[in-house]
C-alpha positions in Angstrom: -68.6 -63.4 8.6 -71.0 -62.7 6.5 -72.5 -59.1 5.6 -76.0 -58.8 3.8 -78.5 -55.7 3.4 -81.6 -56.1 5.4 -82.6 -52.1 3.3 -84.6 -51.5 0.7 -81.9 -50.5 -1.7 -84.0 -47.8 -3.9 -82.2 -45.0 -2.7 -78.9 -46.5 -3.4 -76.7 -43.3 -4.8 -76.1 -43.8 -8.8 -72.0 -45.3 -8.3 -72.9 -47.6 -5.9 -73.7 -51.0 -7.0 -77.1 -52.1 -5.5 -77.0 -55.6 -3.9 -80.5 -56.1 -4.4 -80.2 -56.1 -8.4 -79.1 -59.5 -8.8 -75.1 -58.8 -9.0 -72.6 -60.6 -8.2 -70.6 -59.1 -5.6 -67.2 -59.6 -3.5 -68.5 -60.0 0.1 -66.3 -57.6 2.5 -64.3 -59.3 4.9 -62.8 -57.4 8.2 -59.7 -59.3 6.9 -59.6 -56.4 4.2 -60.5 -53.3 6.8 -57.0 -51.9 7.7 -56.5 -48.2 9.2 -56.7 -45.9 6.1 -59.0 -48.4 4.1 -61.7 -46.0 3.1 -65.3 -47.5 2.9 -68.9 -46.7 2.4 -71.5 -46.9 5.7 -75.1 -47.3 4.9 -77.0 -45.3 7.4 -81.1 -46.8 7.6 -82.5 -43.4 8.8 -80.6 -41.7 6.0 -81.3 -44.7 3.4 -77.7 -43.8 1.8 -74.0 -44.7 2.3 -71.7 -42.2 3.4 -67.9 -42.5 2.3 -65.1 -41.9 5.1 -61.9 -43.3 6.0 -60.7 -45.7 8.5 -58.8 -43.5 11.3 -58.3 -46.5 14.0 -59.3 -49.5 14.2 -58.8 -52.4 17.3 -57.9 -55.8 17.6 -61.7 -56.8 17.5 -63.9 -55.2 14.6 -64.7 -51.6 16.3 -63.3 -49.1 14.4 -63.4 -45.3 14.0 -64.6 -43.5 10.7 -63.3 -40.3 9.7 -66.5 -39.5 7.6 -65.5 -37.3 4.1 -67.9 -34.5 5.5 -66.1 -33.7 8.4 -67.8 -36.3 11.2 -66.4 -38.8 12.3 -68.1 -42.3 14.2 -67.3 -45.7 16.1 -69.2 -48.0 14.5 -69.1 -52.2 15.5 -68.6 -53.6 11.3 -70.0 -56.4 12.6 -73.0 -55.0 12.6 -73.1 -52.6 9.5 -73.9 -52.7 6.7 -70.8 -51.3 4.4 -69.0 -51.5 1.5 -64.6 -51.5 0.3 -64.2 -48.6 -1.7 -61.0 -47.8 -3.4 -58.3 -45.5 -2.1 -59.0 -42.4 -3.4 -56.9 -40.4 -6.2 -55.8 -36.9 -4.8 -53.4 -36.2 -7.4 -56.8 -34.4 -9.1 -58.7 -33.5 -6.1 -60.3 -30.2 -6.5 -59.8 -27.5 -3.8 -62.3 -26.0 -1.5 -63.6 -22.7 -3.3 -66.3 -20.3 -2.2 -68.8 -18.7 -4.9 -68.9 -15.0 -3.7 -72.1 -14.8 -6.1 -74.3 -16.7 -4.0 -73.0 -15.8 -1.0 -75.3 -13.7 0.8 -72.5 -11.3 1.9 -71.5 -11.0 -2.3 -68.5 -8.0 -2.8 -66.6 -7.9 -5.3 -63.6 -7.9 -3.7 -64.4 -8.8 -0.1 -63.3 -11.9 1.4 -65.6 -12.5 4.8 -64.9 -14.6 8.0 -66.7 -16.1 10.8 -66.8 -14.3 13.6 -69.2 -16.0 15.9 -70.6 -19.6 16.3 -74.6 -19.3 17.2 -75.1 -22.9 17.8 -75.3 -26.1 16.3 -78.3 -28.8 15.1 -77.4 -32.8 15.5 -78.8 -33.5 11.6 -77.9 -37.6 12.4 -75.3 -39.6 14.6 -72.5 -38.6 12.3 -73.8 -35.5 10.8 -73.5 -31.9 12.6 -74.4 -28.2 10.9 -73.7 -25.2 12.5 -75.3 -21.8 12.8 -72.3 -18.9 12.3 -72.3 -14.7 12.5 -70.3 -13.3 9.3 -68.4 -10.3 10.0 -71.0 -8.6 7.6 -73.7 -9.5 9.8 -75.2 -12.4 8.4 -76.1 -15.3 9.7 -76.0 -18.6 7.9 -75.5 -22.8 8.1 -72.4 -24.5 7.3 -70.8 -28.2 7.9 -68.9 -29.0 10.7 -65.8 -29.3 8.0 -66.2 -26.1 6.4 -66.4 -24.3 10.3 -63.3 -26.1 11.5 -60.9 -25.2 8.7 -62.2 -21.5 8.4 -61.0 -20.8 12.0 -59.5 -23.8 14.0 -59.2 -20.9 17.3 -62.7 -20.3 17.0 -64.1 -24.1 16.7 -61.8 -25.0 19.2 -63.1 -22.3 22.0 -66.8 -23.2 21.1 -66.0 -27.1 21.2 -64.3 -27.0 24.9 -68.2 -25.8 26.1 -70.2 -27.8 23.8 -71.9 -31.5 24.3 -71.7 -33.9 21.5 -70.3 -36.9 19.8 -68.2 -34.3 18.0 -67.3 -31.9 20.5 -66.0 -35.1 22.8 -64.0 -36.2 20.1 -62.2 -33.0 19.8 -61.3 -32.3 23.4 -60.1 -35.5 23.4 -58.0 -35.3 20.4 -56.5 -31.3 21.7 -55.6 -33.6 25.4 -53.8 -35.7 23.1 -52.1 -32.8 20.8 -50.9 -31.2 24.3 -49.7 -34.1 26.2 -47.5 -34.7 22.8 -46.2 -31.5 23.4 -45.4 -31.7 26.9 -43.8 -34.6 26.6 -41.6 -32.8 23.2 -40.8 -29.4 25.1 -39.8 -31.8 28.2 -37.2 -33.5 26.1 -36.0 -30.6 23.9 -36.0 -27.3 26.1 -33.3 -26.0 27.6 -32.7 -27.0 31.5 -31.0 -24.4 33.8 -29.3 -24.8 37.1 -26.7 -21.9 39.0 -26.8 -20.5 36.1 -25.4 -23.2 34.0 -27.3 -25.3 31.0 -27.8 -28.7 31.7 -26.7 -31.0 28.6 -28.9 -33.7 27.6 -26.2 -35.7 25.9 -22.3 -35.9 25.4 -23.0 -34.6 22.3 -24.5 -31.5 24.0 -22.1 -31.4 26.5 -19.4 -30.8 23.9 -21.8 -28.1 22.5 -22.7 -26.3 25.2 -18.3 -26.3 26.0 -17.7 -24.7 22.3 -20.3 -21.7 23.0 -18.8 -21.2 26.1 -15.5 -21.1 24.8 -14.6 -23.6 27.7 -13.9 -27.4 28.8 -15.9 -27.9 31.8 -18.3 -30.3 30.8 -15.3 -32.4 28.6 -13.4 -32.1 32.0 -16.4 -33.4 34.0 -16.8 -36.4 31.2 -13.1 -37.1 31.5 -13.1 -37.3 35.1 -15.8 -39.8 35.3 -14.4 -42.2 32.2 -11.5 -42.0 34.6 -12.9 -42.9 37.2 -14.9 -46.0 35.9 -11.2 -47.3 34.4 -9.4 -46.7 37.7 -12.7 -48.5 39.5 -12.2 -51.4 37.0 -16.0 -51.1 36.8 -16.1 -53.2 33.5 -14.2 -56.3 32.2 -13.3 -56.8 28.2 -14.4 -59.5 26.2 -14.0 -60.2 22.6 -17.4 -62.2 22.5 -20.9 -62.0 24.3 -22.4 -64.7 26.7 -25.9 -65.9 25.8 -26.7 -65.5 30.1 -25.8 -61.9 29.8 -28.6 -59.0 29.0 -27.3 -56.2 27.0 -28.0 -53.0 29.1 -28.4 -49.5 28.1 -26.3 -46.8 29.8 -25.9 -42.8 29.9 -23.9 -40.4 31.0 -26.1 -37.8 33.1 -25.2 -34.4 34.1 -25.7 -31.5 37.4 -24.4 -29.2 39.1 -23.5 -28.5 42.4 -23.7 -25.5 44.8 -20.3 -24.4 44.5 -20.6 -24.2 40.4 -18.3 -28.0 40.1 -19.9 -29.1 37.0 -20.6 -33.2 37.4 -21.1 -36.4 35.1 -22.2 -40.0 35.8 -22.5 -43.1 34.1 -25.4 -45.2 35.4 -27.2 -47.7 33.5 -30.5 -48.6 32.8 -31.3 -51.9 35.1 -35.0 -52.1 34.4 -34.5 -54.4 31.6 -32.6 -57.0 33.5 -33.8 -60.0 35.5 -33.6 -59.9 38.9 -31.4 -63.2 40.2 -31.1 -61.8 44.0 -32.6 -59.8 46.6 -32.4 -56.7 45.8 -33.4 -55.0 49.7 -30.8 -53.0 51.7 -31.7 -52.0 54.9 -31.1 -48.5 56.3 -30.9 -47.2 60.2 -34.2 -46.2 61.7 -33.6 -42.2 63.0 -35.1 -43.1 66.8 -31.8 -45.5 66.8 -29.3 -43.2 65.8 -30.9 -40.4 69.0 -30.7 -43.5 71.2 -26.7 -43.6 69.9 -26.4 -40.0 70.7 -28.0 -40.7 74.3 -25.2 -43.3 74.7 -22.6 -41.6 73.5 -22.9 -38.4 75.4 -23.3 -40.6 78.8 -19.9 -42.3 78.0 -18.0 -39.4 77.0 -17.7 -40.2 73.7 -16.6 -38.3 70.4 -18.7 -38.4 67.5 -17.9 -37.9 63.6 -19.7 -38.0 60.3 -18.2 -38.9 57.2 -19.2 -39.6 53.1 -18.1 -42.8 51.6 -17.2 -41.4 48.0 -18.5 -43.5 44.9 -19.6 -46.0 47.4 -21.4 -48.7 44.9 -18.0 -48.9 42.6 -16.3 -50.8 45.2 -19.0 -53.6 45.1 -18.9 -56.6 43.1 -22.3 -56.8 41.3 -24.0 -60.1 40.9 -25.7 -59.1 38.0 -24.9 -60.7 34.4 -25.1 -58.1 32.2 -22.3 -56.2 29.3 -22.5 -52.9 27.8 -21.2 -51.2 24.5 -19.4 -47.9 24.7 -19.7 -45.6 22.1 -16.2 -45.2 20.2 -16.0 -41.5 21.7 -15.5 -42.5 25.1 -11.7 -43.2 25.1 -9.5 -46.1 24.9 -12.8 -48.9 26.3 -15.6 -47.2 23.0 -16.8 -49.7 21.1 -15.4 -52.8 22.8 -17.8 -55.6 24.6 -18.2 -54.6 28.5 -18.9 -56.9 30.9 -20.2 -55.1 34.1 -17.9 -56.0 37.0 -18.5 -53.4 40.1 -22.0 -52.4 41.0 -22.3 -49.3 38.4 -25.4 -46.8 39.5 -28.7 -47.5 37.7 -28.5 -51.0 38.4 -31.5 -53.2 40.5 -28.8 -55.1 43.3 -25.9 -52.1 43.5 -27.1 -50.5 46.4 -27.4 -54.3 48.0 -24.3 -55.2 47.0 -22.5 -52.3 48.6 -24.6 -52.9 51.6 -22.8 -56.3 51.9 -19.4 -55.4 50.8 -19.5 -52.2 53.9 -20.7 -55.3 56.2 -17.2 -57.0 55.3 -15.4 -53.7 55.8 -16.9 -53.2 59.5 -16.5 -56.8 60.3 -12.9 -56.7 59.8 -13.0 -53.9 61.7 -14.7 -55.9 64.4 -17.6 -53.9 64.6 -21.1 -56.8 64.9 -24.4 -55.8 63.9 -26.6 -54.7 66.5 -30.1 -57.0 67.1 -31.5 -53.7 67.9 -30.7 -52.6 64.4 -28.2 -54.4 61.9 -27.2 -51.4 60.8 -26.0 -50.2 63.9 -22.7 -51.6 64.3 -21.3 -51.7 67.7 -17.7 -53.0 69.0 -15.8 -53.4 73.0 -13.1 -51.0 73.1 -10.9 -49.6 75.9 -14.1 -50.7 78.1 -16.1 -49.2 76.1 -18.6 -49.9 73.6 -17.9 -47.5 70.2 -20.9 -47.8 67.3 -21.1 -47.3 63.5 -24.4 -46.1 62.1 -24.9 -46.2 58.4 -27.7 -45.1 56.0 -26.6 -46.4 52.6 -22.9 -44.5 52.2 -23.2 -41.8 55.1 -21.3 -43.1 58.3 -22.1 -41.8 61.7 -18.9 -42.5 64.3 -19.4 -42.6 68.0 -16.0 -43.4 69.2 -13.1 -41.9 72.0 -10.9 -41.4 68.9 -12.6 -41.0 66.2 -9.9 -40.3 63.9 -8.7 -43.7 64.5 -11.8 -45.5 63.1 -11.9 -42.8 59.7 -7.8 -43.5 59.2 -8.7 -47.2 58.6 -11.7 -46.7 56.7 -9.5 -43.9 54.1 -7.5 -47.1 53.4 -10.5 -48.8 52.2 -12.7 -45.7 50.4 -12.5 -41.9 49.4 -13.5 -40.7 52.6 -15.6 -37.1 52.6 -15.2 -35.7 56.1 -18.3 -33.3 57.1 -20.3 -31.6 57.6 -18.4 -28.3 56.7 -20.5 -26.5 54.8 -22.4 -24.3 57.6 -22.9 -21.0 56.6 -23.5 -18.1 58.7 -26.1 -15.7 57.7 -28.1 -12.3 58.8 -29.3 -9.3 57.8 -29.4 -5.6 59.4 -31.8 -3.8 59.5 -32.1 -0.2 60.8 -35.7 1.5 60.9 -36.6 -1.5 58.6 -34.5 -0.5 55.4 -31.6 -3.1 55.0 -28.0 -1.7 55.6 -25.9 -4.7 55.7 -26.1 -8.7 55.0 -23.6 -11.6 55.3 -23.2 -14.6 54.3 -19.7 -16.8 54.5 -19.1 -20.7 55.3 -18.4 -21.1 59.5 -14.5 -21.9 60.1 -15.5 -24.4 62.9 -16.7 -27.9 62.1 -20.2 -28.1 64.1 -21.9 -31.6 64.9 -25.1 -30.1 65.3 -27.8 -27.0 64.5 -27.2 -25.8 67.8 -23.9 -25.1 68.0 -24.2 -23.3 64.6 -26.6 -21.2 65.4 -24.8 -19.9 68.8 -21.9 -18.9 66.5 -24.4 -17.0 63.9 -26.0 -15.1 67.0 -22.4 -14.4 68.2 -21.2 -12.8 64.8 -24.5 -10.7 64.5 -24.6 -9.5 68.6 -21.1 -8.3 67.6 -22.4 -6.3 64.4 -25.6 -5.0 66.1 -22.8 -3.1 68.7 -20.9 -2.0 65.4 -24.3 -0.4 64.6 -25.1 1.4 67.2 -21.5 2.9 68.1 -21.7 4.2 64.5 -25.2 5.6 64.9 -24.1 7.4 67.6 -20.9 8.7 66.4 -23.4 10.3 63.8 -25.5 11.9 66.5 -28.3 9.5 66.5 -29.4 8.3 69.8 -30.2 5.1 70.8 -32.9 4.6 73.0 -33.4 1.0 74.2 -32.2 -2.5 73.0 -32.2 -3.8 69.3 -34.1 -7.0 68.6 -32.1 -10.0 67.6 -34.6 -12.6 65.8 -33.9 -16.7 65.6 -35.7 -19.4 64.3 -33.9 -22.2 66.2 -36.5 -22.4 69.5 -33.9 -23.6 71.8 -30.9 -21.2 71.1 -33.2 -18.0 71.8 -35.1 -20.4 75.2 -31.2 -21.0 76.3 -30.2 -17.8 76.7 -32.5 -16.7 79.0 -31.1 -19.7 81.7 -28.1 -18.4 83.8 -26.9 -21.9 84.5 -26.4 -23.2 81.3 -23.2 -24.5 79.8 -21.4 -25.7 76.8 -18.7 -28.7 76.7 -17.2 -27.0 73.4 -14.7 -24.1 74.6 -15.4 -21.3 71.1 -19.0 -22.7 71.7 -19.1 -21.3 75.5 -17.6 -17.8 74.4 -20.0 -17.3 72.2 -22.7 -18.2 74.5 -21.3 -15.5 77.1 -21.0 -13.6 75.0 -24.4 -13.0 73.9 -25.6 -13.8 77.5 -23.4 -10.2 78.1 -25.7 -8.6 75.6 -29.0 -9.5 76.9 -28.3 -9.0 80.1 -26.6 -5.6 79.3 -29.6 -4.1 77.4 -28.0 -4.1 74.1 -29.7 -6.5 72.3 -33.3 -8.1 73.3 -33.9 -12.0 71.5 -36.7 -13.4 70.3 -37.9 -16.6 68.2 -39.0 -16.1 64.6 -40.4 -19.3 62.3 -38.2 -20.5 59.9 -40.8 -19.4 57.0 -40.1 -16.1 58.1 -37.1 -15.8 58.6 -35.5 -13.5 55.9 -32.0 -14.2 57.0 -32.4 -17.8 54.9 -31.6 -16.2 51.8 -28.2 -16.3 53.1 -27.6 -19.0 54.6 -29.3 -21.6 52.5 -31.0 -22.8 49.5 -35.0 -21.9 49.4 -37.4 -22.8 47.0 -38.5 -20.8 44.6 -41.7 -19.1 46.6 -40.0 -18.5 49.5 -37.1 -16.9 47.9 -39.2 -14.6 46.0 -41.2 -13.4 49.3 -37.7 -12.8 51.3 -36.8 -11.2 48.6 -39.6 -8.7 48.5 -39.3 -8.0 51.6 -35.5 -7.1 51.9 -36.3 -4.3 49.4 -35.4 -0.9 50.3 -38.5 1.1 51.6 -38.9 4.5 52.6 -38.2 5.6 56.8 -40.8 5.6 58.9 
């Protein structure tokens, strides 16, 4: 390409060669235009060349000029006219100074600022002056370079309102700036959880153990390396295979409820290639009521248990090997070839999917054409099921225990749910005076059996109450009110006929029957937004905590 000067070059600056003289010149090339190649623009309404840097530039010949001024442009080169200059000496560059004597503010030893911008004039495309208050009152024009280094805050607040080539490529510069900072304060500050800092790395791990003068994350990290050894997740080899993709993996960190600090390797499958299908199906929730329809028509018993590290005792099918660092025990720094279906990667969950279809087929339990993953088998003229969702097992059996003692052979087997708590608050003339909170002792299969035994426990306290109250001379006109957020426990109680197949279930039922109809306590339904006795009984998020929480402040009697 080809660049020529269709001007009239008699307003050329004095050290800049004019073309039209007769010299010989190089001819610029975009070959030679890199980012940071500083050159010289000729603007025609100007009839001069302004020197700038190149700030960007893109794969075709639109760059973006950083002009020496201050301004900056995106100019097509193919299209300007322009010159190479030479990169510029700053070893000697002289520093911006201010002459005080012809300044119209001049003190001797007064040093003024800008504390206003007026407004601003568009002088050309690339070339902006603005109109600024002095804290001395006057009023004069400066550059747009000048402004911006004599108070960034103040530019910046007058640049979010204003229109402009210059203004546009600010804002979009500060989006930059903060996204960069998000994405550095995301990365470096500190996570918390219960109370406990979250490491980043093993590194911090170890850290966060020597402030706390303790080993629970090293004990957490042991327990896991253990784990993958016993699991025989990886297999050694001295060399690599050229069909095998290197992965990446991590160790990631949380904490659970109950303060047990936790680590686990999972690796980074994004960067392998997928060789199988990679789908595992899941029960549909309508099929698993229809299973409790069944089940309570034939009398049968129903269990739920937890499969524990359910993908290590898959085989993946996945070609991959991994490096440990040398700080992770007796396998660091020796070639690992993945062996069981580690988390992180694309077919684990697939993989476990079909090695549990092996287990339950053993078992003589058959896929359901209803839903495969309702497993169904004939026994004692009876039909039992399995339901799964991924490594969560739902048992509708006569004996259930029978079906979980086989599958313990095969996995470590989490029994649940047992972690129901009861919780409620009193309240007398609306100032709290007592709260519990403490894990149920009986193992409930559902939300309504639960909340039958909270309502028990808290009829019992209300009586406690209101003997005390009047063993202190208070009377007690009238029932207390008792509020619920599960609709059908507070409808139930109000029907004479109904009853309960679980024996503790039905006491507790009376039992509070005994108190309605007795006049001691009066129920009625709440919604679980509302419901203040949540803060004991569960985790909330954060909103919801904090309005409970208001509201269980102590306030003065009525």
């Amino acid at each position: 390409m080809l660049y020529f000067d269709p001007l009239d070059h008699s307003g050329f600056p004095d050290d800049i060669e004019n073309p039209s003289q007769g010299t010989q010149h190089a001819i610029p090339t975009l070959d030679r235009v890199t980012k940071s190649t500083r050159l010289s623009v000729c603007w025609p309404d100007d009839d001069k060349y302004y020197p700038g840097i190149v700030s960007s530039k893109s794969k075709n010949s639109m760059v973006e000029i950083s002009y020496d001024d201050g301004d900056f442009e995106e100019l097509d080169l193919s299209k300007e006219v322009f010159q190479v200059l030479p990169p510029a000496d700053t070893s000697n560059s002289p520093t911006l100074t201010i002459d005080l004597d012809t300044d119209p503010c001049t003190d001797d030893l007064a040093r003024w600022m800008i504390v206003r911008i007026l407004g601003h004039k568009q002088l050309s495309h690339h070339k902006t002056e603005f109109q600024v208050k002095w804290d001395c009152d006057e009023v004069s024009r400066l550059p747009l370079s000048i402004v911006k280094r004599s108070d960034p805050t103040l530019f910046h607040d007058y640049a979010l309102t204003a229109h402009g080539p210059w203004a546009d490529h600010h804002r979009t510069q500060h989006r930059t700036l903060l996204s960069l900072c998000h994405t550095i304060s995301k990365t470096t500050t500190s996570v918390y959880k219960y109370g406990y800092r979250l490491p980043r790395s093993t590194k911090d791990a170890m850290s966060i153990d020597r402030e706390a003068n303790n080993t629970l994350w090293a004990n957490a990290i042991a327990k896991e390396m253990d784990k993958i050894t016993n699991f025989r997740v990886f297999k050694e080899s001295t060399t690599t295979l050229d069909n095998h993709t290197r992965l990446r993996c991590m160790l990631i960190f949380d904490i659970k409820l109950d303060g047990t600090h936790k680590a686990c390797l999972v690796a980074d499958g994004s960067d392998i290639p997928l060789y199988d299908d990679a789908y595992s199906s899941v029960i549909a929730p309508e099929h698993i009521r229809l299973a409790f329809i069944v089940a309570t028509l034939n009398n049968l018993d129903h269990d739920m248990i937890d499969l524990e590290n359910a993908y290590l005792h898959a085989v993946t099918k996945e070609l991959a090997y991994f490096i440990l660092p040398s700080d992770f025990g007796p396998l660091g720094g020796k070639i690992l070839i993945f062996h069981k279906a580690l988390y992180g990667m694309r077919t684990s969950r697939a993989c476990f999917h079909e090695a549990l279809s092996v287990v339950l087929l053993s078992m003589g339990f058959m896929p359901s054409k209803a839903d495969p993953d309702l497993c169904y088998r004939e026994h004692n003229d009876v039909y039992e099921y399995i339901a799964r969702y991924v490594d969560d097992l739902m048992i509708f059996a006569r004996n259930t225990n029978d079906i979980v003692t086989v599958l313990k052979e095969m996995f470590s087997i989490h029994v649940g749910p047992n972690n129901i708590f009861t919780g409620f608050t009193v309240l007398a003339n609306k100032v709290l005076v007592y709260w519990h909170s403490t894990q149920q002792n009986t193992i409930e299969t559902s939300t309504f059996g639960s909340e039958i035994v909270a309502a028990r426990i808290a009829s019992e306290k209300l009586i406690e109450y209101r003997c005390k109250l009047r063993m202190m001379g208070v009377p007690i006109s009238g029932p207390s009110i008792l509020f619920g957020d599960n609709i059908s426990v507070v409808t139930s109680y109000s029907v004479l006929s109904s009853t309960l197949k679980k024996r503790h279930n039905a006491l507790a039922y009376r039992k509070i029957r005994e108190c309605v109809v007795a006049g001691i306590i009066r129920i009625y339904h709440v919604d679980g937004k509302h419901n203040i006795a949540d803060l004991l009984a569960k985790p909330l998020p954060g909103d919801i905590f904090r309005r409970h929480r208001a509201r269980l402040l102590v306030k003065p009697p009525i």
